[in-house]
KOLKE-707817 format. One record per residue: x, y, z of N, C-alpha, C in turn; residue in three letters. Coordinates in pm, 1 decimal, padded with zeros to 6 digits. Example, Ala and Ser with C-alpha at 12.3 -4.5 7.8 and 13.67 -1.06 7.14 Angstrom:
REM residues 2
atom n.east:01319.0 | n.north:-00569.0 | n.up:00780.0 | ca.east:01230.0 | ca.north:-00450.0 | ca.up:00780.0 | c.east:01320.0 | c.north:-00330.0 | c.up:00780.0 | aa:ALA
atom n.east:01285.0 | n.north:-00225.0 | n.up:00708.0 | ca.east:01367.0 | ca.north:-00106.0 | ca.up:00714.0 | c.east:01290.0 | c.north:00003.0 | c.up:00787.0 | aa:SER
This chain:
REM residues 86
atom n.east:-06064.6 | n.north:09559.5 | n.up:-05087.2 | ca.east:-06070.8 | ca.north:09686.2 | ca.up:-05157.8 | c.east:-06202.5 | c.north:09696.6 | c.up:-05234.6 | aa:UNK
atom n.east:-06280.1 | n.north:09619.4 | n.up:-05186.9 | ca.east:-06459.4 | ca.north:09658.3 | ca.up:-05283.3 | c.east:-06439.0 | c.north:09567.2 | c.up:-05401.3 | aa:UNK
atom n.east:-06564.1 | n.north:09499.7 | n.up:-05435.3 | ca.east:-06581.9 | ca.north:09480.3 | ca.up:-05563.1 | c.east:-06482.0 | c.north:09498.6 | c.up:-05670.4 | aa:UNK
atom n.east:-06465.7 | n.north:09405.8 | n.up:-05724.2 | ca.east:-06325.6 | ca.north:09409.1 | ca.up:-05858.5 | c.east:-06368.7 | c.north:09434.2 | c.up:-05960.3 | aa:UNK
atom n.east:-06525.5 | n.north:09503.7 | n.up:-05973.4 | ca.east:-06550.5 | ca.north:09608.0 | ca.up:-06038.1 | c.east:-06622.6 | c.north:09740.4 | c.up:-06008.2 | aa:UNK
atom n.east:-06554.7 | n.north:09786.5 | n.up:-05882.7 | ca.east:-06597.2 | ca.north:09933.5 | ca.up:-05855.8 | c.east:-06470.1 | c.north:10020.0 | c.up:-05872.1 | aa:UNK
atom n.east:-06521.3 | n.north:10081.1 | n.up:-05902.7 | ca.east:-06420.2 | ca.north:10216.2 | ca.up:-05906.0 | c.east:-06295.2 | c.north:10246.6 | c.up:-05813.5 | aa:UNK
atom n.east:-06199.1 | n.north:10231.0 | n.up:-05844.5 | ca.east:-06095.8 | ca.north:10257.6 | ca.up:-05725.6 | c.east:-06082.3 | c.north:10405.4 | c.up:-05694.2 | aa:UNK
atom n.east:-06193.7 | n.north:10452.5 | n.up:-05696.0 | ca.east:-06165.4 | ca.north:10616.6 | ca.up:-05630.5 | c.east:-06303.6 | c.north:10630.9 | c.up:-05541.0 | aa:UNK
atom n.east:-06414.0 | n.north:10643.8 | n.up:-05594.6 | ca.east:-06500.2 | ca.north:10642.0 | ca.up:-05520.8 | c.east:-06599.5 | c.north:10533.0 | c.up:-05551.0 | aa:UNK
atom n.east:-06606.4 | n.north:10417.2 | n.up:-05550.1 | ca.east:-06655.1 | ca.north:10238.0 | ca.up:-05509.7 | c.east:-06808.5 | c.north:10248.1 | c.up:-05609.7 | aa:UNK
atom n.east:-06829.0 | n.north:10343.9 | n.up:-05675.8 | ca.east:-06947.7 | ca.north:10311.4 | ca.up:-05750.5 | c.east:-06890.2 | c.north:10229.2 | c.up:-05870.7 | aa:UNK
atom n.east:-07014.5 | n.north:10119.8 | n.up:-05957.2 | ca.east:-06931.1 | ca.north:10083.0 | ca.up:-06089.7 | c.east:-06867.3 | c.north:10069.9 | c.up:-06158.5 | aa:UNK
atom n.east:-06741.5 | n.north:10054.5 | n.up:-06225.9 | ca.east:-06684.9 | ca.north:10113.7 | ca.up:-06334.2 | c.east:-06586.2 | c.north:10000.1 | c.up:-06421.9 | aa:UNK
atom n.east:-06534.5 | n.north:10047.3 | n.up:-06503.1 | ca.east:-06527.6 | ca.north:09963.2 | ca.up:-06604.8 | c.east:-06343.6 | c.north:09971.9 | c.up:-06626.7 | aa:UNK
atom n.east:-06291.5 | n.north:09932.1 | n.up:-06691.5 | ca.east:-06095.7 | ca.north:09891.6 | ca.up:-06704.3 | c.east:-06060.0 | c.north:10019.8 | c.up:-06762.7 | aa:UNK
atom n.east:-05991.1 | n.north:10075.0 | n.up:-06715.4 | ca.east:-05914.6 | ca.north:10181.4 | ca.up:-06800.8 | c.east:-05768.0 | c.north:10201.4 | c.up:-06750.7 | aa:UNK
atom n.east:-05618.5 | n.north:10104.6 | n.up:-06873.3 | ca.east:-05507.4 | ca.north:10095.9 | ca.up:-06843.0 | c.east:-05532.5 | c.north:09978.3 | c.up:-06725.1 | aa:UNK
atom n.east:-05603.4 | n.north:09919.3 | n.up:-06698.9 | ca.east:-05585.8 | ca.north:09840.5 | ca.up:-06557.2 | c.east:-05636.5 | c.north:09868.2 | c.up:-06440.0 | aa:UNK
atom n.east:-05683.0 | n.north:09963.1 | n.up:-06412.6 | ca.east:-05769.8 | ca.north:10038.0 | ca.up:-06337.6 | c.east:-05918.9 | c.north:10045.5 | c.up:-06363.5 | aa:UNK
atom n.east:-06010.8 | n.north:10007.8 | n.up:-06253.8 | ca.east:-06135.3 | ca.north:10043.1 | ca.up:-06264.6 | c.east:-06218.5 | c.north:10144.7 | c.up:-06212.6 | aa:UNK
atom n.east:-06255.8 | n.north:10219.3 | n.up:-06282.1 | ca.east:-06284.3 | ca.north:10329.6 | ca.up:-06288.1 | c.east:-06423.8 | c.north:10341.0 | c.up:-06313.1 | aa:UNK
atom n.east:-06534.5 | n.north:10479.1 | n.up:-06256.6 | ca.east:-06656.5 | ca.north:10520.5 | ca.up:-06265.4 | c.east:-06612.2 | c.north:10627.5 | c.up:-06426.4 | aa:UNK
atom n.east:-06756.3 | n.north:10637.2 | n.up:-06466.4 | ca.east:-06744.4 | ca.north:10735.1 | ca.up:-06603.8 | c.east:-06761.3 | c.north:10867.7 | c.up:-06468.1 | aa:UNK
atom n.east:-06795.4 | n.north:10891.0 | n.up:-06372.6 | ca.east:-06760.1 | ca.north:10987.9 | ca.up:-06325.4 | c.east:-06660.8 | c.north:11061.3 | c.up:-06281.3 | aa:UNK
atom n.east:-06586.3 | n.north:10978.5 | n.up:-06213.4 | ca.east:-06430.7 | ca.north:11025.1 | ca.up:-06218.6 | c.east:-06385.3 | c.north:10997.0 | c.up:-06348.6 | aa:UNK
atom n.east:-06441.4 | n.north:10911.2 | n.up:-06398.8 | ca.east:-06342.7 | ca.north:10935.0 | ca.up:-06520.8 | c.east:-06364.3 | c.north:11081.0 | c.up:-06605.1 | aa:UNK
atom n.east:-06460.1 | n.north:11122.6 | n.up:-06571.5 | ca.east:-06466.2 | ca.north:11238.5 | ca.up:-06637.6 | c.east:-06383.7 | c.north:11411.4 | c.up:-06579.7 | aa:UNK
atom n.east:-06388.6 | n.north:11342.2 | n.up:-06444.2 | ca.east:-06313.3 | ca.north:11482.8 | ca.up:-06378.8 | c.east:-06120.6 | c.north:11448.3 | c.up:-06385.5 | aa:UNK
atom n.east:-06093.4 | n.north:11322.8 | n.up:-06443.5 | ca.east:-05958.6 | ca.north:11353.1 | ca.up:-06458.3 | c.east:-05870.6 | c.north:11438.9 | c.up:-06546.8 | aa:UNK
atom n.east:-05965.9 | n.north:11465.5 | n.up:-06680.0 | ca.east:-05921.9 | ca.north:11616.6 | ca.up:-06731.7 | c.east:-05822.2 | c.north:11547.4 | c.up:-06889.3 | aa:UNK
atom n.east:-05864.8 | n.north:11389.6 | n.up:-06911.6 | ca.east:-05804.8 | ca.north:11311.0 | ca.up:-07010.1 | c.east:-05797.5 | c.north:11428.4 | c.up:-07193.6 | aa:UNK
atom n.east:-05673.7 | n.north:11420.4 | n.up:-07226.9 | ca.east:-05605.8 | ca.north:11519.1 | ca.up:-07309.0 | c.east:-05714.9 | c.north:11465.2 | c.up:-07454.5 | aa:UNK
atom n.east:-05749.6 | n.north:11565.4 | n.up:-07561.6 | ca.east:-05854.4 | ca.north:11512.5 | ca.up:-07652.6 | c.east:-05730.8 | c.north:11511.4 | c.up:-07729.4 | aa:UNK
atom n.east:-05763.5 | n.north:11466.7 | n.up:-07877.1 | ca.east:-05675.6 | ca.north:11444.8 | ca.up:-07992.3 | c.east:-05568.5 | c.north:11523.3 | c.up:-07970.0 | aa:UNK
atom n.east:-05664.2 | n.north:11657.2 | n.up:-08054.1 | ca.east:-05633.9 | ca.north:11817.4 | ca.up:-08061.5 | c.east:-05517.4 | c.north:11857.8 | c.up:-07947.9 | aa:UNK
atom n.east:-05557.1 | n.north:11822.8 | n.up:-07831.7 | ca.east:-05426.0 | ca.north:11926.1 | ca.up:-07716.1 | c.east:-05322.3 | c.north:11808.9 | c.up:-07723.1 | aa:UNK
atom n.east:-05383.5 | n.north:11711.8 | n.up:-07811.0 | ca.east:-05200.3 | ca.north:11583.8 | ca.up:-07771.9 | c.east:-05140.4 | c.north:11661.2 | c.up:-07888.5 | aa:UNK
atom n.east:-05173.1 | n.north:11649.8 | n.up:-08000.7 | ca.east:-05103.2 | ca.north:11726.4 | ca.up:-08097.7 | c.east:-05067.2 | c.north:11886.7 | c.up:-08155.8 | aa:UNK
atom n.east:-05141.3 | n.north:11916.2 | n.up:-08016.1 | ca.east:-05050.4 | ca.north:12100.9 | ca.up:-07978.4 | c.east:-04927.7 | c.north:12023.9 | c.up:-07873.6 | aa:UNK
atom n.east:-04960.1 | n.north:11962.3 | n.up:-07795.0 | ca.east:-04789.9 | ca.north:11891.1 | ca.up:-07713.7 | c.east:-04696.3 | c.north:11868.8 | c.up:-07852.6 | aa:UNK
atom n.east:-04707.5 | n.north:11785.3 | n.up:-07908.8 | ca.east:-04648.3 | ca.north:11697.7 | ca.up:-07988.6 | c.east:-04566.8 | c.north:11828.0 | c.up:-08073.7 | aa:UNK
atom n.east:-04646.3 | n.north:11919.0 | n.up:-08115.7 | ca.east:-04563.2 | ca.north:12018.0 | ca.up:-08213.3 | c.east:-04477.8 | c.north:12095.3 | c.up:-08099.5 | aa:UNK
atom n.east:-04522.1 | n.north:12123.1 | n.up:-07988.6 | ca.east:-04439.8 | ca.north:12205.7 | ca.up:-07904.3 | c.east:-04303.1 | c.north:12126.7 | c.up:-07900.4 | aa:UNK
atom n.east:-04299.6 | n.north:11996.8 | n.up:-07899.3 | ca.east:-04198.7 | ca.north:11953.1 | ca.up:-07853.4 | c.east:-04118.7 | c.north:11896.9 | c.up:-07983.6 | aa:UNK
atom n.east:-04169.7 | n.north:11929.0 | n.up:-08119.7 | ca.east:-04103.3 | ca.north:11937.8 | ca.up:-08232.7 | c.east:-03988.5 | c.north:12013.8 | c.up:-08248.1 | aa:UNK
atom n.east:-03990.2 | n.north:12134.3 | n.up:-08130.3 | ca.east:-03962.1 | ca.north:12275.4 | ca.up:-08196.5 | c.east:-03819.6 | c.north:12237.4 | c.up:-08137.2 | aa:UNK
atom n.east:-03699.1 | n.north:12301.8 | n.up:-08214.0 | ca.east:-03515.5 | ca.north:12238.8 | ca.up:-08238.2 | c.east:-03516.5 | c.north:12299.6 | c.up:-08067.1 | aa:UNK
atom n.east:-03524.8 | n.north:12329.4 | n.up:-07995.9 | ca.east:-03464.2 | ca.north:12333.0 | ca.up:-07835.1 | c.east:-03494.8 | c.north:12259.3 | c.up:-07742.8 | aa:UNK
atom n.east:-03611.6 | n.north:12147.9 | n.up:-07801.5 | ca.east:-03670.3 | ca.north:12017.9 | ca.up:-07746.6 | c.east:-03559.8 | c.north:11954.4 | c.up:-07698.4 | aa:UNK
atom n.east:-03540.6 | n.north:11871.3 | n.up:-07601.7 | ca.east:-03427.0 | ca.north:11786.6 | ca.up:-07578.0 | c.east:-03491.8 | c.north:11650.3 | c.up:-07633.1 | aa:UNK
atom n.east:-03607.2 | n.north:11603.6 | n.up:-07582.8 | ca.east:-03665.9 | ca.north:11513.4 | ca.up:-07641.7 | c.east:-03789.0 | c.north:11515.1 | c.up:-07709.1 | aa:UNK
atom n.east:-03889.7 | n.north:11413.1 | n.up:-07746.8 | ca.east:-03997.9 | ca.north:11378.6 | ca.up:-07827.5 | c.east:-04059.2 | c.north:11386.7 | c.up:-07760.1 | aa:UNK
atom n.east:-04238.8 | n.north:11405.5 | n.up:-07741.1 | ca.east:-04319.2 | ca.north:11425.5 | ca.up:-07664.3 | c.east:-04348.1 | c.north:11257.8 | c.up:-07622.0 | aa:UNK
atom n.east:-04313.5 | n.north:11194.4 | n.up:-07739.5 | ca.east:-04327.9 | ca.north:11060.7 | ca.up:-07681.1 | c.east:-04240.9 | c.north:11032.5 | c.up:-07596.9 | aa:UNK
atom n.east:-04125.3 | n.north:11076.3 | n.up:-07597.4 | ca.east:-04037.6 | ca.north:11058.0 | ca.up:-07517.0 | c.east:-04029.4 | c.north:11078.5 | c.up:-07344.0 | aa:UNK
atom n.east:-04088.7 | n.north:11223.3 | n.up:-07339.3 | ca.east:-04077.6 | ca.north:11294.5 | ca.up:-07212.9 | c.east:-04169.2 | c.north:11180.8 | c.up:-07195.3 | aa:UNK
atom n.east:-04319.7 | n.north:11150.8 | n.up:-07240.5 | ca.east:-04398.9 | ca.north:11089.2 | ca.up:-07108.0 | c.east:-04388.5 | c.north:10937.8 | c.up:-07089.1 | aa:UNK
atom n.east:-04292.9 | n.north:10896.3 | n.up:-07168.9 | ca.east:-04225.3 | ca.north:10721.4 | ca.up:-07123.2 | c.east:-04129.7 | c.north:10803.8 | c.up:-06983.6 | aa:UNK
atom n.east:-04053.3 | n.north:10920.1 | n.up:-06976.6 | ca.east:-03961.8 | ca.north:10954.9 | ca.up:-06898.1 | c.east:-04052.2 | c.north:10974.6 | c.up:-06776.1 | aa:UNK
atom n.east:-04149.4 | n.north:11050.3 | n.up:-06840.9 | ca.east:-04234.5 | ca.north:11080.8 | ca.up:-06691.7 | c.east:-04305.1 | c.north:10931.3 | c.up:-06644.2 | aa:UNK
atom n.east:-04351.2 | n.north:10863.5 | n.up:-06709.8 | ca.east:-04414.6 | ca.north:10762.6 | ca.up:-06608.3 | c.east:-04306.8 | c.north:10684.2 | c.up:-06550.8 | aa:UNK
atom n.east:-04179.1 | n.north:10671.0 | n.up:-06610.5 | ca.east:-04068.9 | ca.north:10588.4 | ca.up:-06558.4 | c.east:-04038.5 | c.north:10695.7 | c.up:-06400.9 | aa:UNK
atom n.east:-04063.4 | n.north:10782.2 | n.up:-06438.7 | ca.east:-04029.4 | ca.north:10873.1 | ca.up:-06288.8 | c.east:-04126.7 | c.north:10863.6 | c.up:-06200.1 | aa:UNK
atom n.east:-04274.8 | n.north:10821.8 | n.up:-06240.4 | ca.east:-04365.6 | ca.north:10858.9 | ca.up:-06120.5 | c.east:-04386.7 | c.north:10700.3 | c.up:-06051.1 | aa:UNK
atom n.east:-04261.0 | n.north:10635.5 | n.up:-06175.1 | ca.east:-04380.4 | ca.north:10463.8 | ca.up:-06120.3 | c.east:-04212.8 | c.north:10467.2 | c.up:-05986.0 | aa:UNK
atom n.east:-04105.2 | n.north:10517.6 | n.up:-06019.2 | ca.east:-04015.0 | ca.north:10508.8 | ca.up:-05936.0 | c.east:-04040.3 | c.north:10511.7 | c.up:-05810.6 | aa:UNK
atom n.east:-04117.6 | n.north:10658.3 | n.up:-05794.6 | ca.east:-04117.4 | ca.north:10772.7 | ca.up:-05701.1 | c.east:-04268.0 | c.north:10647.8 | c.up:-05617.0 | aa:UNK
atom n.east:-04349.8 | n.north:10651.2 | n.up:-05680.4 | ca.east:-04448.2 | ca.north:10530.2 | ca.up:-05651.9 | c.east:-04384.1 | c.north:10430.0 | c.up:-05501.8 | aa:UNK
atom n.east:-04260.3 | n.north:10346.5 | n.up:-05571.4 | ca.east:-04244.7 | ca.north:10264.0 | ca.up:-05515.8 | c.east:-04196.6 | c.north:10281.1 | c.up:-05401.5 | aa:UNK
atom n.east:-04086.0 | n.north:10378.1 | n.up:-05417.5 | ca.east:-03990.7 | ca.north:10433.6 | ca.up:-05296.6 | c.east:-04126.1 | c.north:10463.6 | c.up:-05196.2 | aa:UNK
atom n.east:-04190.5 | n.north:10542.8 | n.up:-05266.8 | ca.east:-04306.2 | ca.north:10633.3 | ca.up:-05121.3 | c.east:-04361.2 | c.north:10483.9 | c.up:-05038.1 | aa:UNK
atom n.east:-04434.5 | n.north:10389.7 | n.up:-05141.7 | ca.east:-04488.4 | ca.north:10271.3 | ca.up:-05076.1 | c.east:-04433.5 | c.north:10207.1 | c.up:-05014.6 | aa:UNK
atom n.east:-04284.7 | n.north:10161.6 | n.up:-05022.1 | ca.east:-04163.2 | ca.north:10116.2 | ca.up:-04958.5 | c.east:-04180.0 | c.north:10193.6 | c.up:-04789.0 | aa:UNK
atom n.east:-04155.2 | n.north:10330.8 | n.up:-04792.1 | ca.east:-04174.1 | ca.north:10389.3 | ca.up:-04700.9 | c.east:-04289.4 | c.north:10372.1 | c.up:-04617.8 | aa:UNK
atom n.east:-04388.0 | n.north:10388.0 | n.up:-04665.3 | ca.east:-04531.3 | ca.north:10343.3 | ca.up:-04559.8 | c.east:-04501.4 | c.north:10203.3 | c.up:-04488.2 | aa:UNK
atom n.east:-04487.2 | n.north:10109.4 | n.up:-04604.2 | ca.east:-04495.9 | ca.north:09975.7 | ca.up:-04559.8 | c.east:-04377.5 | c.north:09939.8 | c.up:-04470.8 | aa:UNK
atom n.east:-04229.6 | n.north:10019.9 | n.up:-04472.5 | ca.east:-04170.0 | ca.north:10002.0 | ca.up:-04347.3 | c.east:-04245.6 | c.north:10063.2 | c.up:-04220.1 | aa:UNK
atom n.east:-04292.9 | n.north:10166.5 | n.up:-04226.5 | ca.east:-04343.7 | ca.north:10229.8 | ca.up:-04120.0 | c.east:-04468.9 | c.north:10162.4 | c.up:-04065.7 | aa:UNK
atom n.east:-04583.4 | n.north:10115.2 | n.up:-04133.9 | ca.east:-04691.5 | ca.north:10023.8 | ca.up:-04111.4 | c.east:-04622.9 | c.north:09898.1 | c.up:-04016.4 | aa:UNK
atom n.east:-04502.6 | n.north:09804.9 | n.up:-04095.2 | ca.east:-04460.5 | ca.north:09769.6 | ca.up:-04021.2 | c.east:-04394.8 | c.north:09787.0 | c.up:-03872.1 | aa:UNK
atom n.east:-04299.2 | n.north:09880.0 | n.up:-03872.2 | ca.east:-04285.1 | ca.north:09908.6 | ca.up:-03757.9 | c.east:-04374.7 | c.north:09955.8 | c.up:-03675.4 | aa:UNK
atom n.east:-04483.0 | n.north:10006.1 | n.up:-03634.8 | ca.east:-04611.5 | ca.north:10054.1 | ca.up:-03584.1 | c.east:-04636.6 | c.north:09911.6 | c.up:-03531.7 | aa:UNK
atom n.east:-04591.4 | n.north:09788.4 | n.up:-03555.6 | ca.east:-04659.5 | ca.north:09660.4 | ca.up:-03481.8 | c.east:-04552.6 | c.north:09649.6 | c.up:-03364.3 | aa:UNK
atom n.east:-04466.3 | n.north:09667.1 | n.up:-03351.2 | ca.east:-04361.6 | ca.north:09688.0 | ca.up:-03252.0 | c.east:-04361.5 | c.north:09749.9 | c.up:-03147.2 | aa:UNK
atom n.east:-04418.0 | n.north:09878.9 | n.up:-03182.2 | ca.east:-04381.0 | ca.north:10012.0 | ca.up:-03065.9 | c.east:-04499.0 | c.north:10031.2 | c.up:-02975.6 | aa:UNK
């Protein structure tokens, strides 16, 4: 997978971010939330019809995408496998 310090999106340079190495170029087109718009979330989800905390929803959401993650990869890697067969 390139250098174990290039960028896992497009292989130029880049440096750890969460575990991931990353270019300051993509890192810049991912659209990362500033102070300010975390704490317009944070009050939105203050408001009494919230079911949960803003901290809350996005422990919920990454618990959902790392799920959804595995199942999909599960899927390739049976199919990769089977492709040596047929």
């Amino acid at each position: 997978m390139g250098n174990p310090k290039s960028c896992f999106q497009c292989g130029n340079k880049g440096s750890d971010i969460y575990g991931y190495i990353m270019c300051d170029s993509c890192k810049a087109k991912l659209g990362l939330f500033s102070d300010e718009t975390i704490k317009k979330h944070i009050a939105q989800y203050e408001k009494p019809t919230s079911k949960r905390s803003y901290k809350e929803e996005i422990d919920y959401r990454l618990d959902f995408i790392e799920k959804d993650y595995i199942k999909k990869r599960i899927k390739l890697l049976d199919i990769k496998k089977r492709l040596e067969n047929i």
